[in-house]
Residue frames as a rotation matrix with the C-alpha (Angstrom) as fourth column:
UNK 1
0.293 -0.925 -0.242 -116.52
0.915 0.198 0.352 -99.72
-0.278 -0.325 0.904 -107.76
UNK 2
0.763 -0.317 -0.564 -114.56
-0.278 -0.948 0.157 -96.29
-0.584 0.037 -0.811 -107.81
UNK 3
0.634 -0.440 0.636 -112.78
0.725 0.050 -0.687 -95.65
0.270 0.897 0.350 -110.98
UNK 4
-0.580 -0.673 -0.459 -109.75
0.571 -0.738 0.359 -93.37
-0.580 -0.054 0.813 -111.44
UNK 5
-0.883 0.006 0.470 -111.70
0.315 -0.733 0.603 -91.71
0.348 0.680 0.645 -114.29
UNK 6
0.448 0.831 -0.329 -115.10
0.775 -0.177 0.607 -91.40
0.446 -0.527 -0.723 -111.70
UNK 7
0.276 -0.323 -0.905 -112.63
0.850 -0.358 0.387 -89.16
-0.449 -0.876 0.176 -109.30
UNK 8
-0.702 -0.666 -0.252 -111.10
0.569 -0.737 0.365 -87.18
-0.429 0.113 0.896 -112.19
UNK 9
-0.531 0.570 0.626 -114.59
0.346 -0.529 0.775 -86.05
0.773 0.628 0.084 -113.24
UNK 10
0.804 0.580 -0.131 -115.91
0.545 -0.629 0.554 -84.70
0.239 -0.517 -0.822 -110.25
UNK 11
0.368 -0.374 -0.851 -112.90
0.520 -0.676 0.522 -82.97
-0.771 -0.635 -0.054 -109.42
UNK 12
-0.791 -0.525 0.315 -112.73
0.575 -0.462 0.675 -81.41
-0.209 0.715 0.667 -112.88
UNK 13
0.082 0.865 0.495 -116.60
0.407 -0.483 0.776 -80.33
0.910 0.138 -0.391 -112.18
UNK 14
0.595 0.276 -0.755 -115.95
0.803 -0.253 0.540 -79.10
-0.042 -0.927 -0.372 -108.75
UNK 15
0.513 -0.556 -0.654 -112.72
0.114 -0.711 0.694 -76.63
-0.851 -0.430 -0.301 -109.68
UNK 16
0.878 -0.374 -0.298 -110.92
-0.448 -0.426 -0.786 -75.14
0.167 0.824 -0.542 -112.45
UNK 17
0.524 -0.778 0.345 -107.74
-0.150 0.315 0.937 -77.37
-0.838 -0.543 0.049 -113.86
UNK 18
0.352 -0.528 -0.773 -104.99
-0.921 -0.343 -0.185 -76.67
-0.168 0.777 -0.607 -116.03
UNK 19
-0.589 -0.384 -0.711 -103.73
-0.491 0.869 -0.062 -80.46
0.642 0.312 -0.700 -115.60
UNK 20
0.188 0.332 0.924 -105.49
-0.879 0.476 0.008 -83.68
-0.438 -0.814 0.381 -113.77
UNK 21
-0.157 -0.150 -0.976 -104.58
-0.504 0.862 -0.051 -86.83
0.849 0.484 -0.211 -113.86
UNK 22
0.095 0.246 0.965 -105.95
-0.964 0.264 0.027 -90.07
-0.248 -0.933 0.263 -111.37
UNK 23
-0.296 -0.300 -0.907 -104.48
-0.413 0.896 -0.162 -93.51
0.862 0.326 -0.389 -111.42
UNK 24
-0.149 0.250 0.957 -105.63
-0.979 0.099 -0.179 -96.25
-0.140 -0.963 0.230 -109.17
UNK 25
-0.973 -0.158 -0.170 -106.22
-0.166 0.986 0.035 -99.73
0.162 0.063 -0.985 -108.54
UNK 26
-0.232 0.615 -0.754 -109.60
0.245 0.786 0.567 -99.71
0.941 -0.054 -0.333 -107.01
UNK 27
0.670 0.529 -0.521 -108.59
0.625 -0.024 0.780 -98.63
0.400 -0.848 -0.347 -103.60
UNK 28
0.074 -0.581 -0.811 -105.91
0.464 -0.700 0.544 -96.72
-0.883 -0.416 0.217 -103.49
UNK 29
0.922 0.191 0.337 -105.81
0.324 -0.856 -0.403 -93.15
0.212 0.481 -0.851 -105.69
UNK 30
-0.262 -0.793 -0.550 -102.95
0.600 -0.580 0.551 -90.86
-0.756 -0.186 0.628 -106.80
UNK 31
0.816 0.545 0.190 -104.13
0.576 -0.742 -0.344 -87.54
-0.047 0.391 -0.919 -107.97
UNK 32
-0.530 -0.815 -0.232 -101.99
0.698 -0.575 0.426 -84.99
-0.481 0.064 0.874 -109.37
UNK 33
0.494 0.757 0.428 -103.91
0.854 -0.514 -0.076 -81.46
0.162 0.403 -0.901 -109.86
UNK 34
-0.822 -0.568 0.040 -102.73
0.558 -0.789 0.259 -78.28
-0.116 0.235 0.965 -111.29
UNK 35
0.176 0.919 0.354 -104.88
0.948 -0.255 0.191 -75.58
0.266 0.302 -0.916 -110.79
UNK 36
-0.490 -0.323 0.810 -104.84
0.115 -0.945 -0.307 -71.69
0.864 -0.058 0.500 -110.39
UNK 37
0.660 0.718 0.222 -107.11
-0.140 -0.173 0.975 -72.00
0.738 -0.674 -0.014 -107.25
UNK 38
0.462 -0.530 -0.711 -104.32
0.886 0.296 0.355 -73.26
0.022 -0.794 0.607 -104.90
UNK 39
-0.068 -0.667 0.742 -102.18
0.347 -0.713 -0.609 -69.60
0.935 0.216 0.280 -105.81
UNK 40
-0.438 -0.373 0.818 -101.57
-0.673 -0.467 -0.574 -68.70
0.596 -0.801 -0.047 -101.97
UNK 41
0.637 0.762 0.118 -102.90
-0.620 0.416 0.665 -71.75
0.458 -0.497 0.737 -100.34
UNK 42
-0.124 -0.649 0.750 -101.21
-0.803 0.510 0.309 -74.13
-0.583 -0.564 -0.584 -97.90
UNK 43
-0.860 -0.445 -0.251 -100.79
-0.499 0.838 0.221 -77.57
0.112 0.315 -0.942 -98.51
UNK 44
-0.728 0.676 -0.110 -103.41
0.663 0.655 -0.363 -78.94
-0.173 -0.337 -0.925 -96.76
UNK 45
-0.369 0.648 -0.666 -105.73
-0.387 -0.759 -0.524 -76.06
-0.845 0.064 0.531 -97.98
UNK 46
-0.591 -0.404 -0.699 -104.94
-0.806 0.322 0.496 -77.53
0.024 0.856 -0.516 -101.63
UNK 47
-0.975 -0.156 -0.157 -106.20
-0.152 0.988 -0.035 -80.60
0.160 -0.010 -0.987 -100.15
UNK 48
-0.717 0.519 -0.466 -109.12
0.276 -0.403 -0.873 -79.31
-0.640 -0.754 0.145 -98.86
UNK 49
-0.242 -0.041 -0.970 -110.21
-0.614 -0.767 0.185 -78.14
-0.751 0.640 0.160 -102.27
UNK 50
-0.698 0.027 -0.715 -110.08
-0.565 0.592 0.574 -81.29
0.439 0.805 -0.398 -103.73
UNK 51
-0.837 0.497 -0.229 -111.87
0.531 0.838 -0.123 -83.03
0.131 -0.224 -0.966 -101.36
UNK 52
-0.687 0.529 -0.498 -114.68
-0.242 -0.812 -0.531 -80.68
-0.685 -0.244 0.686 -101.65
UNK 53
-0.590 0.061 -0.805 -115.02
-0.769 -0.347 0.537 -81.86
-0.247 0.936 0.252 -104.77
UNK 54
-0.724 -0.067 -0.686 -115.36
-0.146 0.988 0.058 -85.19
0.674 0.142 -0.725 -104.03
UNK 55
0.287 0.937 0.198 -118.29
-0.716 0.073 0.694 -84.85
0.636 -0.341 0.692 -101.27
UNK 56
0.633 0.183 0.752 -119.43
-0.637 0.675 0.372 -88.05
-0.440 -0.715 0.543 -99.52
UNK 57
0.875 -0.210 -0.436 -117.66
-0.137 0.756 -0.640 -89.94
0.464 0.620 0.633 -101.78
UNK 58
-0.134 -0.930 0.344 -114.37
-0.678 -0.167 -0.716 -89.27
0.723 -0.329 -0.607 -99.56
UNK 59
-0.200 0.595 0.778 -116.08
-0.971 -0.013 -0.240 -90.31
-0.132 -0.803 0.581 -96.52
UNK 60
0.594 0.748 0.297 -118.04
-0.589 0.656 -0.473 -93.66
-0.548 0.106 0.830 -98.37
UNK 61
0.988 0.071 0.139 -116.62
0.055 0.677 -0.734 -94.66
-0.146 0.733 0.665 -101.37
UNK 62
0.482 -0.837 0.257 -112.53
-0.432 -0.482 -0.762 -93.11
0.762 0.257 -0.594 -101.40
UNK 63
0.673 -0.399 -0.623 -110.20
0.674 0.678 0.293 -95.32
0.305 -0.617 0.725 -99.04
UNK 64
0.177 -0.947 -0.269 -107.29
0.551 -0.131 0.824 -93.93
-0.815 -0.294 0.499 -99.75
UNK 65
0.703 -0.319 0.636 -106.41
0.358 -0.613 -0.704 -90.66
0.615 0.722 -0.317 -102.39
UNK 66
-0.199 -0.814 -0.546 -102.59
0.823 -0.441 0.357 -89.36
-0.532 -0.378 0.758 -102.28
UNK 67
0.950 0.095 0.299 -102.29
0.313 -0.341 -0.886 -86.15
0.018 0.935 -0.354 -103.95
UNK 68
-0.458 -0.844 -0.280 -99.87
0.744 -0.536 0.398 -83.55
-0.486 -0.026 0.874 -105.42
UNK 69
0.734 0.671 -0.105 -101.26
0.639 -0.735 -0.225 -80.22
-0.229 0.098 -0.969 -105.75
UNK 70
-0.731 -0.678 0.069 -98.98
0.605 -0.599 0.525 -77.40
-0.315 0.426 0.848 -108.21
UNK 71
0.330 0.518 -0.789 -100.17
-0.123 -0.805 -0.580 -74.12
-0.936 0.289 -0.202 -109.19
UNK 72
0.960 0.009 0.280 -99.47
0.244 0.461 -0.853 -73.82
-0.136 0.888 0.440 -112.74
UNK 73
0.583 -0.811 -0.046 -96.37
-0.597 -0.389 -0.701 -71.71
0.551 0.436 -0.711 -112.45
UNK 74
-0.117 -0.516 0.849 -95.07
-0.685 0.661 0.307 -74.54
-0.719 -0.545 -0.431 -109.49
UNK 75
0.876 0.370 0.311 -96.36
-0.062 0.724 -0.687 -77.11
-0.479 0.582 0.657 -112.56
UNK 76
0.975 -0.182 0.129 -94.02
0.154 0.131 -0.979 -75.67
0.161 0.975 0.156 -115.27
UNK 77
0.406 -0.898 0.171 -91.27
-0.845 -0.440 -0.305 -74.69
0.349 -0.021 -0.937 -112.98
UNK 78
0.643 -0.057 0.764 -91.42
-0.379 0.843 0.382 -79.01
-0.666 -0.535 0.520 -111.82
């Protein structure tokens, strides 16, 4: 079974983050990553990024992941 803390360790080995946090049930995922990589990136670029991280596992094992993606200075100005 896919863990929240299974998701927030590959995407803390796949990309530099100042904040991550992943809650879930099982099948559905909310991610909230802060990271200096997103600093001129769309939205769906952001997204793009994370699911790199995550491989096949998006594809196989990931149903459903919402995020929210914040540079750090969009973090501290939230």
């Amino acid at each position: 079974m896919v863990t929240p803390e299974s998701i927030q360790h590959n995407i803390a080995q796949g990309m530099p983050t100042e904040h991550l946090t992943v809650s879930g049930d099982g099948h559905h995922f909310e991610a909230v990553v802060v990271s200096e990589a997103f600093t001129g990136k769309s939205r769906v670029q952001r997204h793009q990024l994370v699911y790199q991280t995550l491989g096949d596992r998006m594809r196989e094992e990931i149903h459903a992941l919402s995020m929210k993606t914040y540079t750090p200075e969009e973090w501290q100005n939230k």
